[in-house]
N, C-alpha and C positions, 0 to 999 in steps of 0.2 A: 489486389483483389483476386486475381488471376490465378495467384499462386496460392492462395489461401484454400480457395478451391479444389485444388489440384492436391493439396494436402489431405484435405478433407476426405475427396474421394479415394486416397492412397488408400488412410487409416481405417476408412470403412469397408474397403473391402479386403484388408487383413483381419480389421475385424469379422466379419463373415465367413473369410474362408477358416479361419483361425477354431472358431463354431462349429463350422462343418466338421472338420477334421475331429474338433473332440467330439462331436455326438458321434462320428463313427468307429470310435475308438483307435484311428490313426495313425500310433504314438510316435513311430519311425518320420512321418510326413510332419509332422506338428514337432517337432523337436527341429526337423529341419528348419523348416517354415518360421521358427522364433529363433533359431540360430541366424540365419540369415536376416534377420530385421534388427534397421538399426536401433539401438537401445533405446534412443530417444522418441522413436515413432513405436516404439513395442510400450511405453510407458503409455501413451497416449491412448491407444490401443486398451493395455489393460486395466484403465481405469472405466472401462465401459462396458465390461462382462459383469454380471451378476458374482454375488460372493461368493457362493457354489463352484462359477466356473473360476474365477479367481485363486481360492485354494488349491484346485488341481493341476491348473495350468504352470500356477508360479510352483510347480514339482518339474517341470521339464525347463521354464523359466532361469531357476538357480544351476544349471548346469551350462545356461550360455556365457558367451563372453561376453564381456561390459557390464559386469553386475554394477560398478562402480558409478560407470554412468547411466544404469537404468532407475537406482534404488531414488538418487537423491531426486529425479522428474517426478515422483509418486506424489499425490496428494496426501495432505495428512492424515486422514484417517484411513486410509487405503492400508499406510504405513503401519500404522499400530495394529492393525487388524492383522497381516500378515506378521509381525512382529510377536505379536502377544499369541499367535497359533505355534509359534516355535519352542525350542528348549534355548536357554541362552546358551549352548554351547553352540546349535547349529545359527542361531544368529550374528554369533561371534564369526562364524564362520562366511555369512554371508557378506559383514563387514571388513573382512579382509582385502587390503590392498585400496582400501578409500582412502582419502585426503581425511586428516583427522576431524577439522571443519564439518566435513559431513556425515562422518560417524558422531560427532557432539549436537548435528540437530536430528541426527534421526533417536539418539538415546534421550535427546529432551523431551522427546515428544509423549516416550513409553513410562508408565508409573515407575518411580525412583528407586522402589525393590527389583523389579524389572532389569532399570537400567546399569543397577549395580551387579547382577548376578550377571549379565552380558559382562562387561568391562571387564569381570574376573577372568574368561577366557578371552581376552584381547592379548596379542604378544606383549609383551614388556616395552617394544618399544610404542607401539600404537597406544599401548594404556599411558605411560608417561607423559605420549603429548595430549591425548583426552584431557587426564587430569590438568593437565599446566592450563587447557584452552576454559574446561568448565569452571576455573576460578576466576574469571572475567565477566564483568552484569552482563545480563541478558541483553540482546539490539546492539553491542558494542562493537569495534573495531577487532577486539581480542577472540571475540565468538563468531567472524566470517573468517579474521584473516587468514591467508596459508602459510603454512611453515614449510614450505619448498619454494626455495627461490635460489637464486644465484647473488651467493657472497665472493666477494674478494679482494683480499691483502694489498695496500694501497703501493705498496712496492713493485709489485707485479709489471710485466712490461703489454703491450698491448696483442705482442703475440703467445705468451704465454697464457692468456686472458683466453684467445680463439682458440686454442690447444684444449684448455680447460673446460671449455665452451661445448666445445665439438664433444666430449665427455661423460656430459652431463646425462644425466636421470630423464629421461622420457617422463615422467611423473611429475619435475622440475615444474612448479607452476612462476607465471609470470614472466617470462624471456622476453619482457618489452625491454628492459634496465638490470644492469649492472650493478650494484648496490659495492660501494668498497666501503672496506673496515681495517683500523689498526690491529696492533697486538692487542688490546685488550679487548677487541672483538666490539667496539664501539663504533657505528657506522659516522663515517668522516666525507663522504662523497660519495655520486654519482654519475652514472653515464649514458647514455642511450643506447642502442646496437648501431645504429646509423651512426655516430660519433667514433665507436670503436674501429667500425671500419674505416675510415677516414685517416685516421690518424698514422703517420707511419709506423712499424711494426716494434720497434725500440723506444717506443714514448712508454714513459712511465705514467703508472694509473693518477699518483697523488700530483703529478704537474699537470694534467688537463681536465682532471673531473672536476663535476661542478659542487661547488660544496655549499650554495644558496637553494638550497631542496627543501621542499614541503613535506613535513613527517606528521603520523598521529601519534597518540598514547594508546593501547590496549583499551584503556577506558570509556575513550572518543564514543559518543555515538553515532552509529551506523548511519543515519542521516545528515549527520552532519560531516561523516566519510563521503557520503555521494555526492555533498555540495560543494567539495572542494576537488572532488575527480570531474564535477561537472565542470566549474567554473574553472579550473585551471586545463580541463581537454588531458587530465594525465590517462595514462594506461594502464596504473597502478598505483598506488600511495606505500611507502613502506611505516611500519607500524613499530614506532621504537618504544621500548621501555624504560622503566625513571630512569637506570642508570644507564641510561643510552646505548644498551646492547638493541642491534637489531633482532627483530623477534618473531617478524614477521611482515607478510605483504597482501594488500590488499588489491585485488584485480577489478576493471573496469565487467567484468563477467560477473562479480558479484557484484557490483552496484545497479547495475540492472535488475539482478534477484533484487535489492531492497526496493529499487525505483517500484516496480510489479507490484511487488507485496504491501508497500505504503501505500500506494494506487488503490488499490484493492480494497483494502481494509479501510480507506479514509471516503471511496465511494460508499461502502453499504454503511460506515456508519453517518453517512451524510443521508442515507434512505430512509435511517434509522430501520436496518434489518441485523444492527451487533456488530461484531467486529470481526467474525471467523470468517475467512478466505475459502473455509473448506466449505460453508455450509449451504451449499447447493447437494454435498454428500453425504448431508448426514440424517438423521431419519427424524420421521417427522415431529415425534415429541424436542428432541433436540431445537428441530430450526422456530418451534413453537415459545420453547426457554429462552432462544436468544433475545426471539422477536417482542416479547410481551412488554420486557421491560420500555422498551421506547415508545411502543405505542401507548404504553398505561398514560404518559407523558400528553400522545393527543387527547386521549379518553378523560383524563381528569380536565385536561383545557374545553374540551366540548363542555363537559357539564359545567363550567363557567361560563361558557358562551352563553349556552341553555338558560342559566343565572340572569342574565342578564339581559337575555332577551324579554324573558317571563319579568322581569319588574320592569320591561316597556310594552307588558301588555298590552292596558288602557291604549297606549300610542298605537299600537297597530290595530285593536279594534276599530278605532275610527278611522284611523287611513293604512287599507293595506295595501294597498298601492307601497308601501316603503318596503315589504318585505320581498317583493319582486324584487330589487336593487341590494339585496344582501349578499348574493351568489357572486353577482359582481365586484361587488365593492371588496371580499373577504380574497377573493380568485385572486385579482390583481394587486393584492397586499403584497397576500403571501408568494407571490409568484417574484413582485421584486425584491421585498426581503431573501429568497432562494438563491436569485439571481446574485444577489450583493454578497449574502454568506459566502457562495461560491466562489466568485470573485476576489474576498479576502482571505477566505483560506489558501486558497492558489498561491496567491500575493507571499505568505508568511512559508508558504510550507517551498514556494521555490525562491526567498530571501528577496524578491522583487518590491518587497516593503519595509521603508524605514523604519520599525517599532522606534526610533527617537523622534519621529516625529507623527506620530500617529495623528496630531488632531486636524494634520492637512487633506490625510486619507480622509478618515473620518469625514470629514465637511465637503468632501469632493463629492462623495457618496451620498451625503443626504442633498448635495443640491442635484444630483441627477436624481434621486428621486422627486426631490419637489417639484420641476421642470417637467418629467415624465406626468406627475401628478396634474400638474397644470394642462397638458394636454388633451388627457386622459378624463381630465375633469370639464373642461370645455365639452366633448365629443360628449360625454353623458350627461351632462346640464342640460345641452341643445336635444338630445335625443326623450329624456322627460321631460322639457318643456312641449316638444311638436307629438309626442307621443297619447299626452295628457291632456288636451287644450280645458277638458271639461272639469280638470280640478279647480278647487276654489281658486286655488293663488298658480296654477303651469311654473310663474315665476320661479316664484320661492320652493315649490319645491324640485326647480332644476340648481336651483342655488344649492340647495340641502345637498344633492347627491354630487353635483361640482365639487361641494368642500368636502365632503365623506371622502371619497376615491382621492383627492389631493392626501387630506389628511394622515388615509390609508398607508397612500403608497410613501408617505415621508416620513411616517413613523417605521414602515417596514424599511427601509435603507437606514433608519439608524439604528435599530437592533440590529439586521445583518450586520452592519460594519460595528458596530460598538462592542457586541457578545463576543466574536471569534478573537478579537484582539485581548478583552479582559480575560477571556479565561486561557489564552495562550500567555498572559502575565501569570498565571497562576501556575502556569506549568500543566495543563489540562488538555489532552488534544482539540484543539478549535473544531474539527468536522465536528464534533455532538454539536456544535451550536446551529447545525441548518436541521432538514428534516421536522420531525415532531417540535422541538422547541421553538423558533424560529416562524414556523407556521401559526401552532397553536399558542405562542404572545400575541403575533401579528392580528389572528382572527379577535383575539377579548377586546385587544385596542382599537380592531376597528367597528365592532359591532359598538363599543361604548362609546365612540366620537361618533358614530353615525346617529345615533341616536339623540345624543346629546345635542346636535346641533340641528336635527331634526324637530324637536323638544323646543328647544330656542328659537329656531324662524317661524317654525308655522303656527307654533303657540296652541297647540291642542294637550 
């Protein structure tokens, strides 16, 4: 918490001074001033000037060092916006000396004429590995991994290995492993930096590497890359292709970017506010298009509610006393249904659930709702019965709102848990199943069973 702070107030007051210096025109002090910040707090920094000042700034911006690592911190629309104000040569030129990975998501981001007329000035050799990375799906292993990493000839001795080592590209990503390859440039074994040192200096690579290593495909998805750098604690995954040339390497640096970004996007669309990571930046007709479609979702379930309350008219003119107990009874559905979605998406999205055995989940789920139900339902039976003494029946109808609120909360725990799993069978991201859905089922099934069992006891 300490240090979050401490960040916070770094960023704000570069921010400020950063202001000052352009409103007074500055330009020598303000060139300093973003030269000396580091890239990644000058990111932070210039996603919180106005676009105005943004355009100008990012003119003394492109002339500091670390373009590389200030470009890819930007938000997405930050990106395009400054991207689509250039000519593709000078943005060719701003992507010079990045990781191709990160030239492939900042051109995915820009319209496809756009990002072709960029590429055309990329060197030859930056364009080659562009191309090679964008012929891999989107989310996959082949569109984060890097293509700098440290290869070597299984023949190698272990000091020839340090020699080589000590040599290497500063650029070099991943120096967690060692990766060895035969002659046909097919990866055969592995090693650690810790292992290499170890080893006396004349051991040869193919007599102590380990050659039981965990590979992906280019294909792999990005999620299921982070679950296997999670569960197995690597530092990297290497990324080999069909015919087992290695291709590339996947660092523990970016499975944090996916972890973030899956975070991200499976929170708002569990608010049902869309799926954009950026759209706290984007304006307001935008965050208005994301948002409609999920709520249209509660809007059409209200006017069902509505529905259905209006044909238990008759019922409530004579005892309104029951529509007091709606707020309640609809709260604590949907609040355990939320709970339980929540719960099961977690479950699948960090492998902590057997999909072969779902119907154990499942049934676990709905008996802690029926148990919560039951309590839940005690507490408000005893609170209409001593609340109401002067109703016809107090009994019956703490009975009534007992079994409502049971009913509620045990229909809401198996749509939570039933919805995330079927539509994660379907291959559908599970978050859409809490939020507006999840809520606005919960509220139709419990406004209908309250009613109906209201209907049924008290006989009006």
């Amino acid at each position: 918490m300490h240090r979050e702070i401490i960040v916070d107030q770094e960023i704000q007051g570069i921010l400020d001074e950063i202001r000052e210096l352009y409103q007074q025109n500055s330009r020598i002090a303000l060139y300093k001033l973003i030269n000396n910040t580091h890239p990644a707090v000058m990111s932070d920094v210039f996603r919180h000037l106005t676009e105005t000042e943004r355009k100008d700034i990012f003119l003394y911006i492109q002339r500091m060092k670390g373009m590389k690592y200030f470009l890819p911190e930007l938000d997405d629309n930050i990106i395009e916006e400054l991207f689509e104000s250039q000519s593709p040569r000078d943005s060719a030129k701003l992507l010079h000396d990045m990781p191709a990975e990160d030239i492939v998501d900042i051109l995915d981001l820009l319209p496809e004429s756009l990002s072709h007329d960029i590429q055309a000035y990329l060197d030859h050799e930056e364009r080659e590995e562009v191309k090679e990375i964008f012929q891999y799906p989107e989310e996959s292993a082949g569109r984060i991994m890097s293509t700098q990493f440290v290869a070597c000839p299984e023949n190698l001795t272990i000091k020839e290995v340090i020699s080589r080592f000590q040599e290497i590209d500063e650029d070099a990503d991943a120096p967690y492993y060692i990766y060895i390859i035969n002659d046909q440039n097919k990866m055969v074994g592995v090693l650690s930096l810790r292992q290499i040192l170890l080893y006396p200096q004349k051991t040869i690579l193919s007599s102590v590497m380990r050659r039981d290593y965990i590979a992906v495909s280019p294909e792999t998805d990005q999620e299921e890359v982070a679950g296997i750098v999670s569960q197995y604690n690597y530092l990297a995954v290497p990324v080999i292709g069909s015919d087992g040339e290695l291709v590339g390497v996947v660092t523990v640096e970016d499975v944090l970017d996916i972890i973030r970004e899956e975070a991200s996007e499976d929170i708002l669309i569990m608010a049902g506010a869309g799926d954009d990571r950026e759209i706290l930046h984007r304006s307001v007709f935008e965050n208005v298009r994301a948002r409609f479609p999920w709520l249209l979702a509660s809007w059409l379930g209200g006017i069902v509610v509505l529905t259905v309350i209006g044909a238990f008219g008759s019922l409530l003119e004579k005892t309104v006393i029951l529509a007091g107990f709606i707020p309640i009874i609809l709260g604590m559905g949907g609040n355990v249904g939320t709970q339980t979605t929540t719960i099961i998406v977690r479950g699948i999205a960090t492998d902590r659930i057997n999909l072969n055995e779902v119907s154990r989940v499942i049934f676990k789920e709905i008996r802690v709702g029926m148990l919560l139900g039951i309590v839940y339902g005690i507490f408000l039976g005893l609170l209409a019965f001593f609340m109401y003494p002067g109703f016809s029946s107090p009994l019956r109808l703490g009975v009534v709102v007992g079994l409502a609120i049971f009913c509620a909360m045990t229909i809401a725990s198996t749509i939570g848990s039933i919805l995330p799993i079927v539509l994660h069978k379907l291959n559908i991201d599970p978050a859409i199943a809490t939020g507006p859905f999840v809520t606005t089922s919960v509220d139709m099934m419990g406004v209908l069973t309250y009613f109906s069992i209201a209907s049924l006891l008290l006989h009006i």
